[in-house]
C-alpha positions in Angstrom: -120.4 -27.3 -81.3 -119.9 -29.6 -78.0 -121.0 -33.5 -78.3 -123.5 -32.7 -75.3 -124.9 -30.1 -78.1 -126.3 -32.6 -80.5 -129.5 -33.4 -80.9 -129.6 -37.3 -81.4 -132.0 -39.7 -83.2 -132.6 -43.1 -82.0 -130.9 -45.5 -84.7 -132.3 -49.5 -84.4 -132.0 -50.8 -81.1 -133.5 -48.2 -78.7 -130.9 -45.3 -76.2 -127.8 -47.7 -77.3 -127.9 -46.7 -80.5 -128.3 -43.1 -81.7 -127.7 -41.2 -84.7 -127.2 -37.7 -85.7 -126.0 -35.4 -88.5 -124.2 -32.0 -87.8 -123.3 -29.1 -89.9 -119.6 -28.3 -89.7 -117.8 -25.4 -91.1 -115.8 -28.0 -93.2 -119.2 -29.8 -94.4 -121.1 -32.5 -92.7 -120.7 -35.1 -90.5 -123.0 -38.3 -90.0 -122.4 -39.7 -86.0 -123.7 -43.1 -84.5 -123.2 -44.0 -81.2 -122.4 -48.0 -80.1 -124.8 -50.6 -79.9 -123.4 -51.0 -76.4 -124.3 -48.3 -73.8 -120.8 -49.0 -72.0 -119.0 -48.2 -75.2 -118.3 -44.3 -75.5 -116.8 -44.6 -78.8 -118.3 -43.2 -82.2 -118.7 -44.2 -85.8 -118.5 -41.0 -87.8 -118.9 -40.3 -91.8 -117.8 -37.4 -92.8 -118.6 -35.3 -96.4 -117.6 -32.3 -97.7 -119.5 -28.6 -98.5 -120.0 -30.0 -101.6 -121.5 -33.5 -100.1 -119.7 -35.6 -101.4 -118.1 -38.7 -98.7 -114.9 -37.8 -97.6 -114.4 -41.0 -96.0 -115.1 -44.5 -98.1 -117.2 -45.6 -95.1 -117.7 -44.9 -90.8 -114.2 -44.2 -88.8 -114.0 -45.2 -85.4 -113.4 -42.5 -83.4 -113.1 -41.6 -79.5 -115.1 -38.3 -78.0 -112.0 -36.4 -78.0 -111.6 -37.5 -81.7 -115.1 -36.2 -82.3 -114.9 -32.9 -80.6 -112.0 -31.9 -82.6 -114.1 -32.9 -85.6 -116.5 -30.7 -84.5 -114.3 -28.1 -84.0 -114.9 -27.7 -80.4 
C-alpha cells in the first residue's frame, strides 16, 4: 500500500487533521496527520496480528518512514 492509497478520516479540526487505520502484513497501523497542513510529518501507532500495541504510544515519523511501514 502507497500513502496516496489510504482512505482518511477527518480527526478534530477539519482537512489538517486526518486519521486512518491500515491493515499491514505485520498487523495494524493507526496514522494521524498534523494539525498543521504545512507539516508533512505523521504520528503512527502501530500493533501487532495479535493487536496488541507495539509501540507505548504515537512515533513521529516522516512519509518515507511511513511508506516503508507500509511496506511500499
Amino acid at each position: 500500500m502507497k500513502i496516496d492509497d489510504i482512505e482518511w478520516r477527518d480527526y478534530c479540526c477539519g482537512d489538517a487533521c486526518q486519521y486512518a487505520e491500515v491493515k499491514t502484513s505485520a498487523g495494524t497501523l493507526q496514522i494521524k496527520t498534523s494539525h498543521d497542513a504545512g507539516d508533512l510529518s505523521y504520528l503512527v501507532r502501530r500493533y501487532g496480528l495479535d493487536n496488541m500495541s507495539i509501540d507505548a504510544g504515537y512515533l513521529p515519523m516522516t512519509e518515507a518512514q511511513l511508506s516503508i511501514a507500509l511496506g511500499a
